[in-house]
C-alpha positions as CSV (number, residue, x, y, z in Angstrom):
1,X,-56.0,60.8,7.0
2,X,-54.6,57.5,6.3
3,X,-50.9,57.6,4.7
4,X,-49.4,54.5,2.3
5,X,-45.7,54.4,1.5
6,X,-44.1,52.0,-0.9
7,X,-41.3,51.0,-2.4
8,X,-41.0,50.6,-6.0
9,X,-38.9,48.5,-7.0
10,X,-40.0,46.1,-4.3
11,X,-36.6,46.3,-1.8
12,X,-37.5,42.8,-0.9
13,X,-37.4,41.2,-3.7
14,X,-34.3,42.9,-4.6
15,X,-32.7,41.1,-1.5
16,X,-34.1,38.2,-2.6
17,X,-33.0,38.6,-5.8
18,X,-29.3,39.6,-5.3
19,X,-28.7,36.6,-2.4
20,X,-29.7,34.2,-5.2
21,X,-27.3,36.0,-7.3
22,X,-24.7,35.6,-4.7
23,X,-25.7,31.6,-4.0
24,X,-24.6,31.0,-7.7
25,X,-21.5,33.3,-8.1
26,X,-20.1,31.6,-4.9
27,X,-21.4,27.9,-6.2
28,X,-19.7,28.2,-9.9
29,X,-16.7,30.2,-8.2
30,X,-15.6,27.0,-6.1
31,X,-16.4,24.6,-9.5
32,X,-14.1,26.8,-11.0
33,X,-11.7,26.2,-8.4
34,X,-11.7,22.9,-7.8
35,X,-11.6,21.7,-11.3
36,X,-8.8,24.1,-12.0
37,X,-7.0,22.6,-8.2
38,X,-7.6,18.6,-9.9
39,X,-6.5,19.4,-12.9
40,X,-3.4,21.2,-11.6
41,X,-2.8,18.4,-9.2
42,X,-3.5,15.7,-12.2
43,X,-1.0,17.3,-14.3
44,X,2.2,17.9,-11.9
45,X,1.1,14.2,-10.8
46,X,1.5,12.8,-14.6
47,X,4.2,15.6,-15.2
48,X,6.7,14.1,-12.1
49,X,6.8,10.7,-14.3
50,X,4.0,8.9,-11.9
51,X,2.0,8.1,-14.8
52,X,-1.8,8.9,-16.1
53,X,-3.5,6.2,-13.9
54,X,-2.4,7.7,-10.7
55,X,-2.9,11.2,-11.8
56,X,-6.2,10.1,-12.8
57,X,-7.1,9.2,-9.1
58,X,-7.6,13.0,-8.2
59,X,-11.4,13.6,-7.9
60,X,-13.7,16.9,-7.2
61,X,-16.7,17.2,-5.7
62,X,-18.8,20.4,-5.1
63,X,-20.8,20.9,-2.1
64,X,-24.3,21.4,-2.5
65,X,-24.5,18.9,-5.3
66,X,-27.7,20.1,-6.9
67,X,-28.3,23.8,-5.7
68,X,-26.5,26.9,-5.0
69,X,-25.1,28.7,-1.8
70,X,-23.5,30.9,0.1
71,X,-21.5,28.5,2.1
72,X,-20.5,26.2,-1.3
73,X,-17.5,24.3,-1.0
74,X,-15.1,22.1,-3.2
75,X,-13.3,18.8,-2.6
76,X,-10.5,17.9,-4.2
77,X,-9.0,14.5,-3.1
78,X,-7.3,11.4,-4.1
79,X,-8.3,7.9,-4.2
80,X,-4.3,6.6,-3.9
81,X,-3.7,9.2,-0.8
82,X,-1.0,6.7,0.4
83,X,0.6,6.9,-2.7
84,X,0.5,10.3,-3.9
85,X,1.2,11.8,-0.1
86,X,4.5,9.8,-0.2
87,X,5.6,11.4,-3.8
88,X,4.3,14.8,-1.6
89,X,6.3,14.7,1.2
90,X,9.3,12.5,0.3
91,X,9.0,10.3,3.2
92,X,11.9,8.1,5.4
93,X,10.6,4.7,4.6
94,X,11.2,1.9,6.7
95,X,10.4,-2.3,6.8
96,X,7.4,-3.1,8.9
97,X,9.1,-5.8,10.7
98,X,12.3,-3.6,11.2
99,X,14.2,-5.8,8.9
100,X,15.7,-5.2,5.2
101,X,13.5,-3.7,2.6
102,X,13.5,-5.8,-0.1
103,X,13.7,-3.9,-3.9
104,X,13.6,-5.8,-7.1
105,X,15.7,-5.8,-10.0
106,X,14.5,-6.3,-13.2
107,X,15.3,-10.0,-13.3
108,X,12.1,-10.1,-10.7
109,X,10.1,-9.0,-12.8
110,X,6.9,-7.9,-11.7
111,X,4.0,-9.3,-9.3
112,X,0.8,-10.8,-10.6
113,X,-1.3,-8.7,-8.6
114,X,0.6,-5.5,-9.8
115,X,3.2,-3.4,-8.2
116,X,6.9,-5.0,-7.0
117,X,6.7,-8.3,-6.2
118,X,7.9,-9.6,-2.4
119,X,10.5,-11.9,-1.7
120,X,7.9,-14.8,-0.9
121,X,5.7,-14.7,-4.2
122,X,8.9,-14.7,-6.5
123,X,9.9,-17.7,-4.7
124,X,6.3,-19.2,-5.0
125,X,6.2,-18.6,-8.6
126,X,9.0,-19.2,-9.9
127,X,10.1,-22.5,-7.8
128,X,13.6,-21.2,-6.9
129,X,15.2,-20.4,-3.4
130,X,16.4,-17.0,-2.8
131,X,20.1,-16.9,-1.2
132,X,21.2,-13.8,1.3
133,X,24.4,-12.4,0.3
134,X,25.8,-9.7,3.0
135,X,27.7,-7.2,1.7
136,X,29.5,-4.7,4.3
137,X,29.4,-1.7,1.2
138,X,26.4,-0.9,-0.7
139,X,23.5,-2.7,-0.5
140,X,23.2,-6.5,0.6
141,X,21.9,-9.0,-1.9
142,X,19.3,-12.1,-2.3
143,X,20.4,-14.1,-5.0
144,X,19.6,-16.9,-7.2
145,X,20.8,-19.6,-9.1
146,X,19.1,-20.0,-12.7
147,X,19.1,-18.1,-16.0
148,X,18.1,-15.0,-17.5
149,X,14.7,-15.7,-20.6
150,X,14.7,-13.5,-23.4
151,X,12.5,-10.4,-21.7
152,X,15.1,-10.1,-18.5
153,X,13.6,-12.4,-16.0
154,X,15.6,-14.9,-13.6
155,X,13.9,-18.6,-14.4
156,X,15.0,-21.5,-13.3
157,X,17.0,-23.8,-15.8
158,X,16.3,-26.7,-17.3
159,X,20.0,-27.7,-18.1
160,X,21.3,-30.3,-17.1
161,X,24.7,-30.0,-17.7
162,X,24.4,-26.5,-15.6
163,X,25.4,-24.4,-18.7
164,X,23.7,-21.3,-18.6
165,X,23.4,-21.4,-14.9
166,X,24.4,-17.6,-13.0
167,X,23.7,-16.3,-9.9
168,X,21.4,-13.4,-10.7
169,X,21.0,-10.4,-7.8
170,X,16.6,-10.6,-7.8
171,X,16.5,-8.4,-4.7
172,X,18.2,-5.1,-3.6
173,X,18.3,-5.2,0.7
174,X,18.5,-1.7,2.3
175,X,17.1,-0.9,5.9
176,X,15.2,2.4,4.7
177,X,14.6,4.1,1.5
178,X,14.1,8.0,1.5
179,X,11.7,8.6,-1.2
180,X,12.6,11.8,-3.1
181,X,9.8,14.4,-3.0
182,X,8.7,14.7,-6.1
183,X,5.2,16.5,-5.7
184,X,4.0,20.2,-4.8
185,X,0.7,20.0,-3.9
186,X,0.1,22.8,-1.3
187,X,1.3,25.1,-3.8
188,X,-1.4,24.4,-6.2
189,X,-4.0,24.5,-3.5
190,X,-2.8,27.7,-2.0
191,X,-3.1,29.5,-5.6
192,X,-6.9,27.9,-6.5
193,X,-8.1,29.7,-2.0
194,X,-6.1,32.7,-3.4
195,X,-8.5,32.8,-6.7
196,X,-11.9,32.1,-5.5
197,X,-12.3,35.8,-3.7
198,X,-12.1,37.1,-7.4
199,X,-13.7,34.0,-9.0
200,X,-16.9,35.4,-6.7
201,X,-16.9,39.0,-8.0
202,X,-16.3,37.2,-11.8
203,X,-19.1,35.1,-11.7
204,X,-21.3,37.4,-9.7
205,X,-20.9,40.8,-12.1
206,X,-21.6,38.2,-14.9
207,X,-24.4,37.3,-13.6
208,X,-25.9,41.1,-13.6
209,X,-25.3,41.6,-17.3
């Protein structure tokens, strides 16, 4: 006597079956996630005054790009980390050579390659030498001797009788800065990890009906 037994539906396949289903619930759970983490991150970046272009340096990417699985992860990141992890965690900012920092005024203006301009280029461009004025209460002072255009700017003049001629403040020296926190970013990232668990039922039940 020779006995069969089988299983109908095939218990296999099933397995089979419901591990894909759980490749793509956990795949579309952490795409969920990390676009909801960069746009979170992109909008308290814009939202704390720092402006679209730097928000706009958050990025996601989704590990495996092109297929689904179990052990799927997101990356959210930005491509100004020097920049936004300052605004992050408000930082004691010191010169390099253990000097004065050196902060514009308006009357700098700004640097041709973007950003504050140094002490060195604003001399270079504009021709004029930069005085030091100490001053024992508030911050000391480099100065200059010219005359302010029409947008703000310190120029040099081209009087010759001297009329016109000030001594315009072009730099701000202090010997540290402490950058004011102005970002949360762990508390974003802490509530995307504490969605994904239910993201992965979500997307998983969905995927039944």
């Amino acid at each position: 006597m020779r006995l069969r037994v089988a299983f109908s539906p095939d218990i296999a396949a099933l397995m089979q079956a419901e591990i894909a289903a759980g490749e793509k619930a956990v795949s579309a759970a952490m795409r969920e996630a990390g676009g909801s983490l960069k746009s979170a991150w992109r909008t308290q970046i814009t939202g704390a005054g720092l402006g679209t272009r730097l928000g706009n340096s958050i990025r996601l990417a989704t590990f495996p790009r092109t297929s689904n699985s179990l052990n799927a992860a997101a990356l959210v990141w930005s491509k100004a980390p020097v920049i936004v992890g300052a605004h992050d965690t408000g930082p004691l900012i010191r010169s390099k050579d253990g000097f004065w920092l050196a902060i514009p005024t308006a009357a700098a203006g700004k640097s041709t390659r973007g950003g504050r301009i140094t002490p060195d280029e604003w001399e270079r461009r504009t021709g004029l030498r930069l005085r030091f004025i100490y001053r024992r209460r508030g911050p000391s002072l480099l100065v200059a001797e010219g005359r302010l255009n029409t947008k703000g700017r310190a120029v040099a003049s081209r009087s010759k009788t001297g009329r016109g001629v000030a001594t315009v403040p072009i730099f701000l020296l202090v010997p540290q800065v402490k950058l004011r926190k102005r970002l949360d970013l762990a508390r974003d990232a802490e509530r995307a990890v504490d969605r994904v668990p239910g993201l992965i039922v979500a997307n998983w039940v969905e995927g039944r009906l």
